[in-house]
TORZA-130926 format. One record per residue (C-alpha): z, x, y. Coordinates in steps of 0.02 Angstrom, whole numbers, padded with zeros to 5 digits, always signed. Layout:
ZXY ...
***
This chain:
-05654+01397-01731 -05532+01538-01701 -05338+01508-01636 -05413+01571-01419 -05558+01437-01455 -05440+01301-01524 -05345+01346-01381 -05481+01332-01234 -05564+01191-01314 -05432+01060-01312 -05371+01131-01135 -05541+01082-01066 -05546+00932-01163 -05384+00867-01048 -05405+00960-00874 -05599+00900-00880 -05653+01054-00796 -05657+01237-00825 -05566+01277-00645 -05427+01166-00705 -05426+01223-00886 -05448+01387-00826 -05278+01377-00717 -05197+01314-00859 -05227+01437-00954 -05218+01592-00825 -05365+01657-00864 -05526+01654-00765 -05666+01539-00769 -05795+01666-00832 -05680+01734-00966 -05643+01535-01007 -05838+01489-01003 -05878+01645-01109 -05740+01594-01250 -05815+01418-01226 -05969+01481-01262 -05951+01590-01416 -05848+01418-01485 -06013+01342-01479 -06119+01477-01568 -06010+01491-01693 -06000+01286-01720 -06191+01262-01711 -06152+01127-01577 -06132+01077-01425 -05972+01046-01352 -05977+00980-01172 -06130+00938-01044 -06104+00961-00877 -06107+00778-00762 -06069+00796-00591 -05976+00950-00598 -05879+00893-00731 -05870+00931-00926 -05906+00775-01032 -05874+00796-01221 -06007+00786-01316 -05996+00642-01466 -05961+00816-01579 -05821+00875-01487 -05747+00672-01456 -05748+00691-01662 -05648+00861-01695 -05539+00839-01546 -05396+00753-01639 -05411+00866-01771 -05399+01000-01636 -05244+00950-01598 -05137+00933-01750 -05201+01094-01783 -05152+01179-01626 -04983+01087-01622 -04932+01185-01809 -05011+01345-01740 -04889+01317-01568 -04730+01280-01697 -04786+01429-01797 -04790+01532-01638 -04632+01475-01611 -04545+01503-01768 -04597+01669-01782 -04547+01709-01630 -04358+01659-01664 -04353+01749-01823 -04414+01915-01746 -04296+01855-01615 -04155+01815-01736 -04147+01629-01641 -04170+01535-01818 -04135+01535-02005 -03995+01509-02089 -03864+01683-02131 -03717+01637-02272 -03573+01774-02285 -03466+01771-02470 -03297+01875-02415 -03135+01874-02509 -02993+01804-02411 -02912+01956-02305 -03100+01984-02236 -03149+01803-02226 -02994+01782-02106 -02954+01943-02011 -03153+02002-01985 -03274+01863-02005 -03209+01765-01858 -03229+01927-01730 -03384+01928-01809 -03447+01772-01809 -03399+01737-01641 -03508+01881-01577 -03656+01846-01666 -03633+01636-01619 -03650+01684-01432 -03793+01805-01438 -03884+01689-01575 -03828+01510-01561 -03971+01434-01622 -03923+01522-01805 -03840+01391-01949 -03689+01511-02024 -03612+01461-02189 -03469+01574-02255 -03377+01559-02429 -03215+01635-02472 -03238+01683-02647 -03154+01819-02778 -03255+01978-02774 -03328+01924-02950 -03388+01751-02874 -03451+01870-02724 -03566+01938-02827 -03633+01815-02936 -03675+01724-02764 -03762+01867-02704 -03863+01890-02861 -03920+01709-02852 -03976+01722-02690 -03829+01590-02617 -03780+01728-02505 -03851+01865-02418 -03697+01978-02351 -03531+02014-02444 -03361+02084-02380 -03228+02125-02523 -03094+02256-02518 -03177+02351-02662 -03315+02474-02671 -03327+02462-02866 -03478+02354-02899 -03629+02343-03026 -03774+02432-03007 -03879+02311-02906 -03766+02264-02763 -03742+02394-02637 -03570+02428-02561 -03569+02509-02402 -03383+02555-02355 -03347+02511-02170 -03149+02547-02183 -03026+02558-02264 -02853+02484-02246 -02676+02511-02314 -02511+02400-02375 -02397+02277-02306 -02228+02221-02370 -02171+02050-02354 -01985+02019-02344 -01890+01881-02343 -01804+01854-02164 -01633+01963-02166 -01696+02062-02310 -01603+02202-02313 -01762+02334-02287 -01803+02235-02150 -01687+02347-02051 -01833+02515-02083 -01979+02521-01974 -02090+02571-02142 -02075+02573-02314 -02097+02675-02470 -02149+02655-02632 -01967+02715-02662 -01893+02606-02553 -01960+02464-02671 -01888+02513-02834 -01758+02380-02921 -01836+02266-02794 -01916+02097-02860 -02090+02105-02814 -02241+01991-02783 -02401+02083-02813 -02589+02092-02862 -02642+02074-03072 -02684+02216-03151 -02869+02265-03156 -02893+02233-02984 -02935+02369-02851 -02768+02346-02744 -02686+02328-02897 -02753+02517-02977 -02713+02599-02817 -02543+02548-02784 -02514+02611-02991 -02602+02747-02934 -02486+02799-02808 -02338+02767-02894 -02382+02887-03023 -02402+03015-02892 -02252+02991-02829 -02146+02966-03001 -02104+02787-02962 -02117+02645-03079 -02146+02474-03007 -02152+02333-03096 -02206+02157-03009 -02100+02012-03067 -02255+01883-02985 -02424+01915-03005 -02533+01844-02880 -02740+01842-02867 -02769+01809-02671 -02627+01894-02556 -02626+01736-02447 -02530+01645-02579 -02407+01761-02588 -02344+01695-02413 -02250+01540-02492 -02160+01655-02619 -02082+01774-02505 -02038+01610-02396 -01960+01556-02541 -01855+01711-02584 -01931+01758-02753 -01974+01919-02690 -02044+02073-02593 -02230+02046-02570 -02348+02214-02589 -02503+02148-02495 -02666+02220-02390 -02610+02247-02220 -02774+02173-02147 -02718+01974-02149 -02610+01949-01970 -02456+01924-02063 -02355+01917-01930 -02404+01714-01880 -02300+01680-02035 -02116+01597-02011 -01992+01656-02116 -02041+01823-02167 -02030+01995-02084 -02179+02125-02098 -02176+02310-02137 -02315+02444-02157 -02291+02550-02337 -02336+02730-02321 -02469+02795-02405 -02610+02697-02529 -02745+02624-02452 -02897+02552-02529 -03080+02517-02462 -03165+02370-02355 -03344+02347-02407 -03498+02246-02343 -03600+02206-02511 -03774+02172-02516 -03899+02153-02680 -04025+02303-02721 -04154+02147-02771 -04149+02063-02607 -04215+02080-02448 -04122+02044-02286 -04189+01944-02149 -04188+01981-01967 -04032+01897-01929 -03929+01935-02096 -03978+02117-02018 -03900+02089-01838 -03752+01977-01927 -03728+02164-02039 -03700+02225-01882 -03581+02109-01812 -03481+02142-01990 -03476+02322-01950 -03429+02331-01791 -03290+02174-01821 -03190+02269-01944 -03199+02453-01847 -03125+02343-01704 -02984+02256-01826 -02958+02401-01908 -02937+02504-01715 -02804+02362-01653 -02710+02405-01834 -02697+02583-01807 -02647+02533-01612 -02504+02448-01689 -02458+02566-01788 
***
């Protein structure tokens, strides 16, 4: 019995006749008798006699009718599910980002895509860029945002921005008094910055190089959140990304540095297929950092 049959079989089976089945259905009676029909062909049975004007099941169709419907209730929920996922109303979409993203651009995002999709679980991990890719080799995440375009082989890294340096001073430094810093500004400072082999890390040595200035970081940090409590604490200048709203911070004061930038980056594995709604959450990710990184340059 095919999925139309299933259908107009148990519809007659409650309305009792093929008017009332018919309405329910919205189709007409002779296209509902015809299907009815065929059904019965194709089963080698009969399915209903006629009494009265009515439709009494035959002793056949009293046997297959529970069947009938446990079959058409998993066809209706398969309906249904495959109509949210070409919808992108269910499933489950898990973002890996390393901090800066994770706080300044996953909430914009996330916040779209909840109120055009709230039926949608979303998981999100703030992870190192290494851990970032490990998840989304092992399938644990689908989407990636890290400030570094440098990856293996088999994730792709789309760049979507890119975003420059912030200096964290403690309050009454005295370079709190420029409106930007240099690189030069900074020398015979103490300063709080990234470990080496890291991509903020290269292009800040980078730049210094190009500009004949030699820093050297007294504090080496791994996430640039942490560096927060340091410059509270007076150890130190901070060189961090400029994407984190630093300025919610007490007890620091928060200046641009001229020049070196480095790359924002939505990562996704070669080896894995996206779903419908890690595709429209992609595009929440996109169009969530172009705004962040708009309001930046608005500042500016």
């Amino acid at each position: 019995m095919r999925a139309r049959q299933l259908e107009v079989f148990i519809a007659v089976m409650r309305a009792g006749t093929v008017t009332a089945a018919a309405r329910l259905l919205n189709i007409s009676q002779p296209a509902l008798s015809q299907i009815l029909l065929h059904a019965e062909d194709e089963l080698g049975f009969t399915l209903f006699e006629r009494v009265k004007g009515r439709l009494r099941p035959t002793p056949e169709a009293l046997e297959i009718f529970p069947d009938a419907e446990r079959l058409s209730a998993g066809l209706e929920g398969l309906r249904r599910k495959t109509t949210d996922l070409r919808l992108g109303r269910a499933g489950l979409v898990r973002v890996a980002a390393s901090p800066p993203p994770a706080m300044a651009i996953l909430p914009r995002a996330f916040t779209k895509f909840r109120a055009q999709h709230p039926n949608i679980m979303l998981r999100a991990h703030s992870a190192p860029i290494a851990a970032i890719v490990d998840m989304l080799r092992a399938g644990d995440a689908s989407l990636g945002v890290a400030m570094d375009d440098r990856l293996p082989p088999d994730i792709e890294a789309e760049v979507i921005g890119s975003i420059g340096f912030a200096c964290l001073l403690p309050a009454g430094h005295a370079l709190q008094k420029k409106a930007e810093l240099t690189l030069a500004d900074l020398v015979g400072e103490e300063l709080i910055s990234y470990r080496g082999n890291t991509r903020p890390a290269d292009e800040l040595a980078h730049a210094a190089r190009a500009q004949g200035v030699t820093l050297s970081p007294s504090l080496e940090i791994d996430v640039s959140i942490s560096a927060v409590g340091f410059v509270q604490a007076g150890l130190g200048i901070a060189l961090v990304d400029a994407l984190l709203p630093w300025h919610q911070f007490a007890g620091l004061a928060v200046r641009l540095l001229t020049g070196p930038e480095f790359p924002i980056a939505l990562l996704t594995s070669r080896t894995r297929a996206l779903s419908r709604a890690d595709e429209m959450m992609r595009d929440e990710i996109r169009a969530a950092c172009a705004a962040v990184l708009n309001e930046h340059r608005a500042k500016a």
